[in-house]
Residue, then its C-alpha position, 0 to 999 in steps of 0.5 A: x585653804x591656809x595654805x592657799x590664801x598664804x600663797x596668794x599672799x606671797x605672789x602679792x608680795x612679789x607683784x608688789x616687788x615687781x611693780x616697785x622696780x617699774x616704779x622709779x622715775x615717777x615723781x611729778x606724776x599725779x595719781x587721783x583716787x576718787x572713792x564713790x563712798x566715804x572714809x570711815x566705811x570699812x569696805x573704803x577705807x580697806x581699798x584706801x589702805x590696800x593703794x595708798x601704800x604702793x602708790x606712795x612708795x612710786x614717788x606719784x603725788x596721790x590726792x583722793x576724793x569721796x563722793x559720800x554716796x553711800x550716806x546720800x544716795x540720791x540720783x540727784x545727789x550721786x549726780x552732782x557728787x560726779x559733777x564735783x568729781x569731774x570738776x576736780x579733775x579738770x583741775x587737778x590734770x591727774x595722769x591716772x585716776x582710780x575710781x573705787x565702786x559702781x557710783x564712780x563708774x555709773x556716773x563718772x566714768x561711763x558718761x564722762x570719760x569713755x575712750x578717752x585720754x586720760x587713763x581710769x583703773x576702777x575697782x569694786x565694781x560689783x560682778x559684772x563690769x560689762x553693765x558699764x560697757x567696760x572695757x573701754x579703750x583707757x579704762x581697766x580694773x577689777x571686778x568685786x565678786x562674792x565668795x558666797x558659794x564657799x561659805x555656803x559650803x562651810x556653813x553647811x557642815x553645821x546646817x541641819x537643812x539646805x534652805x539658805x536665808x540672806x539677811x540684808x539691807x533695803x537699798x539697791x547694793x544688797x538686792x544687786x548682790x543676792x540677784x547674782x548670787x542667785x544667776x551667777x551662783x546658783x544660789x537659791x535664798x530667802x532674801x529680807x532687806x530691812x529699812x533699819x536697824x530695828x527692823x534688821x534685829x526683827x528680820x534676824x529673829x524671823x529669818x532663823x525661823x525658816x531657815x538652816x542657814x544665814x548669810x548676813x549682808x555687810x551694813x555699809x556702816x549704817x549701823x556704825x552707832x550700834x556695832x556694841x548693841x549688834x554684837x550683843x544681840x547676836x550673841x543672845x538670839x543665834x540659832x542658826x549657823x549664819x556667815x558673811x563674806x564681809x570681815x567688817x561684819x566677823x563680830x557678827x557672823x559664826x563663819x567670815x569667808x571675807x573678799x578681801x578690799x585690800x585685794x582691790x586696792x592693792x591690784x588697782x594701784x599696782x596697774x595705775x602705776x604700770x600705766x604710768x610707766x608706760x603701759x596702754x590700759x587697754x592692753x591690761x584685762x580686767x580681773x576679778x578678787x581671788x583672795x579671802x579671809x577664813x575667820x571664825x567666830x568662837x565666842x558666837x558659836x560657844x554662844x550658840x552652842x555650835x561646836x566648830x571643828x579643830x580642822x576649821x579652826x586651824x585653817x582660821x585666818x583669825x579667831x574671834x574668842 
């Protein structure tokens, strides 16, 4: 497993490489990144940090956007932060726009800007970009999908059952995501969703009950006021193995098998600037994340009395002690 995620490593390396060659003679051009969330959220500001710099290094002037609909998630709202988003557009006249997360393709490209001129690369969108009706002639990207079904693999070896628990948050993301792990990878769960923390801390307690094994949806940093009081209370009340494919929440799981936002961020800016150097968007197909990250949490699972293998600790990306 190492050993794969090295190589993905190294071919990112010399993709970037590649792209650096076609970057020359980008001054002037403007590329516009608009975030359908805000900075702050670990997923964001992972793309943020995965584009921001390949985009620099292509001579292209880079402004970005945050939508903040993450905190404010409102149809009424989402709709006039898309409103503002297009605005700024007009304005700005970037070359190229990378749109991160559904927000940003439900509302702002899809009804705005299909087939036209101007060139979108979008990333994070969640399992399936076909729900937008993408492609369209001057939109590609990459899609976000979830490496649950590996981590239910690792966290089986520690299991003593099959019955799968998913711990997630009340709003639509998380019912989106446990919906395709369910269609998409044939993963049957026991889904709660909790309106807040508290209830979250509830929901952990009483899912662990049930189940053998526990996937724990991110918390789309929500519950950033409580990440010291979070850590704490795992660390007293896991029984079970649990996991997550969020490296934001390794403080918080036994097993991360992360997707990586770095991964989006990285893919999108190096297709942003092949448009910009002349490539038809349409030309480009739209992919989908390939590389993770093995953490293991060794303090949770000394904790929990869990005793995980040398092998797994030795292909760890990181441990967490």
């Amino acid at each position: 497993m190492k050993k794969a995620l090295l190589t993905c490593a190294a071919a990112a390396v010399v993709a970037a490489s590649s792209w650096s060659v076609q970057a020359e003679g980008l001054a002037g051009k403007k590329v516009l990144f608009i975030d359908s969330y805000h900075a702050g959220y670990g997923w964001s500001d992972g793309i943020t940090k995965g584009f921001e710099e390949v985009v620099g290094a292509s001579g292209a002037e880079l402004k970005i956007h945050r939508m903040d609909t993450k905190r404010n998630a409102s149809e009424d709202y989402v709709k006039n932060a898309a409103q503002e988003a297009k605005a700024l557009i007009e304005e700005f006249k970037p070359d190229v726009v990378i749109a991160a997360d559904d927000n940003a393709s439900k509302f702002l490209i899809k009804p705005f800007y299909r087939d036209a001129d101007l060139p979108f690369v979008f990333a994070g969108v969640n399992w399936d970009a076909t729900v937008y009706e993408f492609p369209y002639k001057n939109v590609t990207g990459m899609v976000e999908v979830s490496p649950a079904q590996e981590l239910v693999e690792q966290l089986s070896v520690y299991a003593k059952g099959d019955k799968v628990g998913f711990l997630g948050l009340d709003i639509l993301t998380s019912r989106k995501e446990v919906e395709n792990y369910k269609k998409v990878l044939g993963i049957e769960s026991d889904n709660v969703f909790a309106k807040d923390f508290e209830d979250w801390k509830k929901q952990f307690l009483a899912l662990q009950d049930r189940v053998d094994m526990m996937i724990i949806d991110i918390d789309h940093g929500l519950f950033a006021d409580h990440k010291a009081e979070m850590a704490e209370f795992v660390q007293a009340n896991t029984k079970k193995p649990t996991g997550t494919v969020y490296e934001s929440m390794a403080d918080y799981a036994l097993i991360s098998f992360a997707k990586l936002a770095s991964e989006q961020g990285e893919w999108a800016a190096n297709t942003a600037v092949e448009i910009l150097s002349g490539a038809n968007p349409a030309d480009i197909e739209i992919a989908k994340n390939e590389k993770g990250k093995l953490i293991v949490n060794a303090k949770l699972a000394s904790a929990a009395g869990i005793e995980v293998s040398f092998d797994m600790v030795e292909a760890a990306d990181k441990v967490i002690e």
